[in-house]
C-alpha positions in Angstrom: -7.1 19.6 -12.8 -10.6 19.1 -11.1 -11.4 15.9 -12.5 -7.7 14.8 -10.6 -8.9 17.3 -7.5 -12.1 14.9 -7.5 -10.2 11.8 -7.5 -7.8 12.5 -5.2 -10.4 13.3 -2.8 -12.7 10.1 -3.7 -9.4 8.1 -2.6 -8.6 10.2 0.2 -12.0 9.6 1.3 -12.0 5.8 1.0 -7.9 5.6 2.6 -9.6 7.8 5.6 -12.5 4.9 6.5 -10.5 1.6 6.4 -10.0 -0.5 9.3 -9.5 -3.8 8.3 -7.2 -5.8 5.7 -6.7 -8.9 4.3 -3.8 -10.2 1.9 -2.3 -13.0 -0.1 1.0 -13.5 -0.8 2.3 -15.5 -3.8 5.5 -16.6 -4.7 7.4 -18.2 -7.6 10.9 -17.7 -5.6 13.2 -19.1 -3.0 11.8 -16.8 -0.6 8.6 -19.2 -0.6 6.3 -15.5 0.9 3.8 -17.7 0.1 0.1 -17.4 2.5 -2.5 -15.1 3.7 -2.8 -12.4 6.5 -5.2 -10.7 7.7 -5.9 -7.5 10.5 -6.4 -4.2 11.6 -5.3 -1.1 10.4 -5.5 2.2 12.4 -5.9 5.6 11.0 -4.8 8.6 12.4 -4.6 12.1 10.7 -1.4 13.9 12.0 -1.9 16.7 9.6 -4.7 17.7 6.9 -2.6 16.6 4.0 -1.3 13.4 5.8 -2.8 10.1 6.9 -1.2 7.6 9.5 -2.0 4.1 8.9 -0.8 1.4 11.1 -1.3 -2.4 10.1 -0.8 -5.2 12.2 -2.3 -9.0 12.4 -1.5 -12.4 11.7 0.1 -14.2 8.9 -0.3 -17.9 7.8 2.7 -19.1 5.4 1.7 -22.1 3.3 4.0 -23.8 5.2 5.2 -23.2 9.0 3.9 -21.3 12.1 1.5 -18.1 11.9 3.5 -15.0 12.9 2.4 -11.5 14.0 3.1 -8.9 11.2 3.4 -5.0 11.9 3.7 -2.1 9.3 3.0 1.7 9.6 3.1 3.5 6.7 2.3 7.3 5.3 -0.5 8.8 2.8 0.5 12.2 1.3 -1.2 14.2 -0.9 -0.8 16.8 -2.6 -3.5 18.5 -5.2 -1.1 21.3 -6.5 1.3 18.8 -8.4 1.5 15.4 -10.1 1.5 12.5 -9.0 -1.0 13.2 -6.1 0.1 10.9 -3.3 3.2 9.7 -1.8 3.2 6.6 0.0 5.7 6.3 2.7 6.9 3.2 4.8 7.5 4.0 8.7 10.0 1.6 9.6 12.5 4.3 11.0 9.9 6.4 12.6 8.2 9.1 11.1 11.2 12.2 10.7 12.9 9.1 8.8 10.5 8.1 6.4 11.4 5.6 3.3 10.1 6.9 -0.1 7.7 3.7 -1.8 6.0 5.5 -4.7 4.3 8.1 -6.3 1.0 7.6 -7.4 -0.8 9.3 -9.8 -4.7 8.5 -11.5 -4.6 6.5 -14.7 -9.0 7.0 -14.1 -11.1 7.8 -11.3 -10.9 4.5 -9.7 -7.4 3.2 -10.9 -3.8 4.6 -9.3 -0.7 3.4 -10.2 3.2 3.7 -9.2 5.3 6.6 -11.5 7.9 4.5 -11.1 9.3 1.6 -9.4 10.6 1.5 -5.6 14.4 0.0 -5.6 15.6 -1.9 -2.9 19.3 -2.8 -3.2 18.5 -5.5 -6.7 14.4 -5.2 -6.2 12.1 -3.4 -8.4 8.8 -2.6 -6.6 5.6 -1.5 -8.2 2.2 -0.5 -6.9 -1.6 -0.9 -8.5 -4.1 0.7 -6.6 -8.0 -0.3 -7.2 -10.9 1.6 -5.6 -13.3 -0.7 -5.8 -17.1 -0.5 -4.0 -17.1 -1.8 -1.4 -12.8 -1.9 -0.4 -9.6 -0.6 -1.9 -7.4 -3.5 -3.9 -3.5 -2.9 -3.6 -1.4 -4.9 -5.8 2.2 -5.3 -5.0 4.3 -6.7 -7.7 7.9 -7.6 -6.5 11.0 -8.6 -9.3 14.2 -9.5 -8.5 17.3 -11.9 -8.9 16.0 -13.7 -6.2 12.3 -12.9 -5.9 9.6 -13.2 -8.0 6.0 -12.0 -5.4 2.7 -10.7 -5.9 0.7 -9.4 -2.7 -2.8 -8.4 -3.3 -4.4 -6.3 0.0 -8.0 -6.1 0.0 -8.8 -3.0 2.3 -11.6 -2.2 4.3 -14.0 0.0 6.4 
């Protein structure tokens, strides 16, 4: 358990200092979420086990206008069971939170989903990559209708 212990808090560390992020968005779909975006994030600690993070900024399809993106999402952990961290998605305010994934260490510096995130005929899954200098998330998105990878760089 303290090898986990120590690489939860290396991640909670690194999740604590960002505040920047950039991402590119790929897709083999209809949908065409095809471009790159880039922003701020803001991180606030509502509780000692909890981390705020609010993302906004600009995103650049491939083709059309830029438009203004906005997300807020929540970091749980939790050193007393497996997986470690809960990732949340804030869209309904924070006493309504919508479950994304688990995560749990496969090393020190490599986190991945338990299991996929459904939404309605989407599977979602999560690779998380603490990396020097930023964190890497790596969204992989499978569906009848969508095929999507989103890689976030994040950083202090």
């Amino acid at each position: 358990m303290t090898d986990d212990i120590d690489t939860l808090d290396l991640l909670w560390q690194r999740i604590a200092t960002i505040r920047s992020l950039y991402f590119d968005a790929k897709s083999t779909s209809a949908t065409g979420w095809t471009g790159r975006g880039k922003g701020q994030v803001i991180v606030s600690q509502p509780s000692d086990d909890a981390l705020g993070f609010e993302e906004s900024g600009l995103f650049t399809p491939g083709r059309g206008e830029p438009f203004v993106f906005h997300n807020v999402y929540r970091w749980t952990r939790n050193a007393d069971t497996s997986p470690l961290i809960q990732l949340e998605h804030l869209r309904f305010g924070v006493n309504h939170p919508v479950l994304l994934f688990d995560l749990a260490p496969e090393t020190p510096t490599l986190w991945r989903s338990v299991a996929p995130h459904v939404c309605d005929k989407d599977y979602y899954s999560l690779r998380l990559d603490i990396e020097p200098d930023h964190l890497r998330l790596t969204w992989i998105i499978k569906g009848p209708a969508k095929a999507e990878s989103l890689v976030y760089r994040y950083e202090s």
